[in-house]
N, C-alpha and C positions, 0 to 999 in steps of 0.2 A: 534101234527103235525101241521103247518103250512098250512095255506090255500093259494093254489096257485092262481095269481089275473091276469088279461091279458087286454089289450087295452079295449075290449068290456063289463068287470066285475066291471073295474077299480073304472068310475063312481059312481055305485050304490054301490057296498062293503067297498069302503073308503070316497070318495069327500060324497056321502049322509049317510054317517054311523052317530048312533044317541050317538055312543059312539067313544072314542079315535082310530085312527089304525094307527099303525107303519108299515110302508111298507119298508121291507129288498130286495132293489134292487141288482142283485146277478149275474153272468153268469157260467155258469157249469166251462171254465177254471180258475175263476180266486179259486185259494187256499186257501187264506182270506175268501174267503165268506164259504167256505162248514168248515172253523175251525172255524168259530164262529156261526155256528148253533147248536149246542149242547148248547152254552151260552143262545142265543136265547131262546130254548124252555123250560129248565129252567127258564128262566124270564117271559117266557110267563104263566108259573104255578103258578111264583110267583103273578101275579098279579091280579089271579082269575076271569078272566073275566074284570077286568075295562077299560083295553086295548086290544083290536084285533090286531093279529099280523101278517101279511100278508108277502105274497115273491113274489116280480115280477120279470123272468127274463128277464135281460135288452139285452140280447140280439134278442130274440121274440119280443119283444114290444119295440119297437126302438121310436116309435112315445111318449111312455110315459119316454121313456128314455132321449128322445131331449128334452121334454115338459119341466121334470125336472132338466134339463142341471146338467145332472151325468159328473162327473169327475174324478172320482171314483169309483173300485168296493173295496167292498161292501159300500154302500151309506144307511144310516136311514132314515128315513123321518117319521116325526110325525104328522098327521092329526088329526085336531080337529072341526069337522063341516064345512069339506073343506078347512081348512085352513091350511095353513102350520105353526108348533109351535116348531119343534128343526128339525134340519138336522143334520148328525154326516158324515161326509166324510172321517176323518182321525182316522181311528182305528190301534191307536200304541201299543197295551196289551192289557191282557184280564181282568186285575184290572182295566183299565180306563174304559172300553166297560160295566164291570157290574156297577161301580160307576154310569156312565151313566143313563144307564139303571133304577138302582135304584132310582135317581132320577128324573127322569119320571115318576115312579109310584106316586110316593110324590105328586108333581105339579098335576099330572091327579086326586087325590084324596082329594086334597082339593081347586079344580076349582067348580065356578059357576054354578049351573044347569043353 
């Protein structure tokens, strides 16, 4: 299950996190987002803990929605000690979405301590 993150959690559970988090920016209407959560948590299994995988909705948290000038639902975002390291804005199939995915695990697993 995804852990759900909000304006005030934001901070502390992604920007200070000691490990990778991909934040799945999502809104209850858009239909994109709720069809690729199943892929999601999948991947999330896949990758055994090395990436936290998070969901903010953009609609609730409008301030972290502006911050990250979404333009898009659903929008990826990949944090890596506050930083920003891929965004995915445009999910055309769900072979692209796990290629993706896939390699993000790669790069997170053979980075820098």
């Amino acid at each position: 299950m995804m852990l759900s993150v909000n304006e005030q959690s934001f901070s502390k559970l992604v920007l200070e996190s000691s490990r990778p988090v991909l934040v799945h920016f999502w809104a209850p209407w858009c239909g994109l987002c709720r069809l690729i959560q199943p892929t999601l948590a999948s991947w999330q299994s896949e990758c055994q803990g090395e990436i936290q995988l998070v969901s903010v909705n953009a609609d609730e948290n409008f301030k972290l929605a502006n911050t990250f000038r979404l333009r898009n639902l659903p929008t990826l975002i990949l944090f890596d000690r506050g930083t920003v390291i891929h965004r995915l804005e445009e999910i055309n199939s769900r072979e692209e979405l796990q290629q993706t995915l896939r390699l993000l695990i790669r790069t997170q697993l053979v980075r820098p301590a």
